[in-house]
Steps between C-alpha positions, in 0.01 A plus 500: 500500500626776266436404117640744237270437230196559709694820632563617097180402388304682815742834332377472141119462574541761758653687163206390307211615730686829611551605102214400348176706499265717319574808632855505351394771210441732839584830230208402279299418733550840674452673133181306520365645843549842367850587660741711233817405428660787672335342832605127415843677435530635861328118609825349336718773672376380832550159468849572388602737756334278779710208338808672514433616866419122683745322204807454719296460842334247396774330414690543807185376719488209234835403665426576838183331557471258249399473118153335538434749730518763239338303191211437771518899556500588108193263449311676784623826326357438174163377684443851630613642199269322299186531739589883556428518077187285546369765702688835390233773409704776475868549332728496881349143549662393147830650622472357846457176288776540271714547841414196642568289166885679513498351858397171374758513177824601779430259750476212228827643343793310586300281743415240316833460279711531852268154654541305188862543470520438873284180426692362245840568656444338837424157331793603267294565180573849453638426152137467408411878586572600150233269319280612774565851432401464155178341585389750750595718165238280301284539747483862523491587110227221470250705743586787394379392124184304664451837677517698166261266320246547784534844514156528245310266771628729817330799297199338424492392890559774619755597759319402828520117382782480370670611812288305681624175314866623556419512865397089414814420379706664785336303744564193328877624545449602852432176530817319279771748692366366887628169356859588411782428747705734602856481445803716572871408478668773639598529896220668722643702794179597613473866644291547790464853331349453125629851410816333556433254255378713283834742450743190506286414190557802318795534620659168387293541180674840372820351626462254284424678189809736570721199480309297200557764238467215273123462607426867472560481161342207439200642677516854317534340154179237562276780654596735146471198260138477667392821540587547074311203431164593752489842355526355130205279601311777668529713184403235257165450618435845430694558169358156356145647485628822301703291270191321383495204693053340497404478834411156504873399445675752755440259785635235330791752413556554841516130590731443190739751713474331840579159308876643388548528932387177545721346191817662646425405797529142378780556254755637799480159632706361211761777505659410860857576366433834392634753675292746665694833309416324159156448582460879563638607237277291258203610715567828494561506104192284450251786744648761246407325218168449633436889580623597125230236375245620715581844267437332189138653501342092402386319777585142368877645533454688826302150657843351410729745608318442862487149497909480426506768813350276749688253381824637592336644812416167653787312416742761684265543773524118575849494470563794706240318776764229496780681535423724749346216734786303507734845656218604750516458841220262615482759803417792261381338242145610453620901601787490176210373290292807610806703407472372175141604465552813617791564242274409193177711732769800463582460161138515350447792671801657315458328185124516467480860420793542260301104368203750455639750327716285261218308336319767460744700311600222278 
């Protein structure tokens, strides 16, 4: 018999052990192995542009074949990914590595958000997406702090086991995603061609978007809104150093910053009523405010300015979750979320440079 909770609760650990590991400092621990920064550089590059490539796909087959499918598939992605680095001697294994983790991060994306809305709306729960939304939100920023804070013991490990325990916890997971069950709302007209399948997907998908102008927006303004407050982020942890910051307290620094996510995360909960244009609005203001602090040249001030960042990151980002949800098509669900992704994957890439070139001019 179908139970809910067990089918939520199977999604968060799978969160947990999928998140969590000690190889999640990968840059430093590159810097570490000898690589430069000009090679990590192109490293990122790949896993962007290999992102961008399978985003959408993976989406569509999410829809097609089924979303456990695909969270099985990303697991098994990140397996090879991670055993590939275990074993990479030479700089084209790293890459080959860093393609197989982009594999693992667009087959997860949209996957796992499309099965528990499905969940929760076939037992006519799907009110509670948004408060699970926000703790898949908690979850994230609170491994992605644990991951800073062990990013001293992955050095002194050394890269081979600290891989090697990542592989650990993604069998674990292997194991928590055979368990979930399956479930899918829309109507399945089968094609005894998948190809077929396949295009209706898209096709239906893009049709949709065309006619939802209201969700493109919503969708560009969320992927923005994020990509401000990740590059903010991204820029802090190397600004806070060269403002003065000991070393002792930057990884607590860090954690202080993925603790504003998980607080508005929780504080969206209690805002229900507002509406969604407000919300922005205040977001937006509140990520400005956060880059002009993280000028101020004193890292007490700049730690702040990023904490108040992800703050107003999270809180949209669950409240655009919601919203969007609730207009997709069950049918195409998983492929619009991959739309999504690839929207904010496009808008790094643009941003990122001018990002670069901004903070280091003022």
């Amino acid at each position: 018999m179908f139970s809910i909770k067990k089918q939520i609760r199977r999604l968060y650990t799978s969160s947990v052990l999928g998140q969590i590991s000690l190889s999640g400092a990968w840059v430093a621990i590159l810097a570490a192995r000898g690589f430069s920064l000009a090679q990590i550089g192109f490293a990122e590059t790949i896993f962007h542009i290999v992102s961008i490539i399978f985003e959408i796909p993976s989406g569509v087959l999410a829809d097609v074949f089924g979303r456990k499918k695909t969270l099985i598939i990303s697991c098994l992605m990140r397996i090879t990914g991670d055993i590939v680095m275990v074993f990479s001697n030479n700089y084209a294994l790293v890459c080959l590595s860093i393609a197989f983790h982009a594999l693992s991060y667009n087959f997860a994306s949209g996957s796992g958000d499309a099965l528990a809305y499905d969940s929760l709306k076939s037992v006519g729960q799907e009110g509670h997406f948004e408060k699970y939304a926000s703790n898949q939100l908690v979850i994230y920023r609170t491994c992605e702090g644990i991951s800073t804070l062990a990013a001293g013991l992955s050095l002194m490990l050394g890269y081979k086991i600290s891989y090697s325990v990542s592989v650990g916890f993604s069998i674990l997971q292997l194991i928590v995603l055979s368990s979930l069950i399956e479930v899918y709302l829309g109507e399945r007209t089968q094609s005894s061609r998948v190809w077929e399948e396949i295009k209706k997907c898209f096709r239906e998908s893009f049709l949709f978007l065309k006619q939802a102008r209201k969700a493109m927006l919503i969708m560009f303004a969320n992927s923005l809104v994020g990509a401000m407050d990740i590059l903010l982020l991204f820029f802090l942890q190397a600004k806070l150093p060269m403002a003065g910051i000991p070393r002792w307290l930057l990884g607590f620094a860090l954690l202080f910053l993925q603790a504003g996510g998980i607080l508005g995360a929780r504080a969206i909960l209690h805002a229900k009523k507002m509406r969604y244009r407000t919300i922005f609005v205040i977001a937006s203001i509140v990520i400005l405010l956060g880059i002009l602090l993280e000028h101020s040249g004193m890292y007490v001030i700049m730690t702040l300015g990023g904490f108040m960042a992800a703050f107003a990151d999270d809180a949209m980002q669950v409240k655009n979750n919601t919203l969007l949800q609730d207009m997709f098509p069950s049918e195409q669900r998983a492929t619009l979320i991959s739309i999504e992704s690839f929207t904010f994957s496009v808008i790094m890439i643009v941003l990122s440079p001018l990002a670069g070139m901004f903070f280091e001019w003022w």
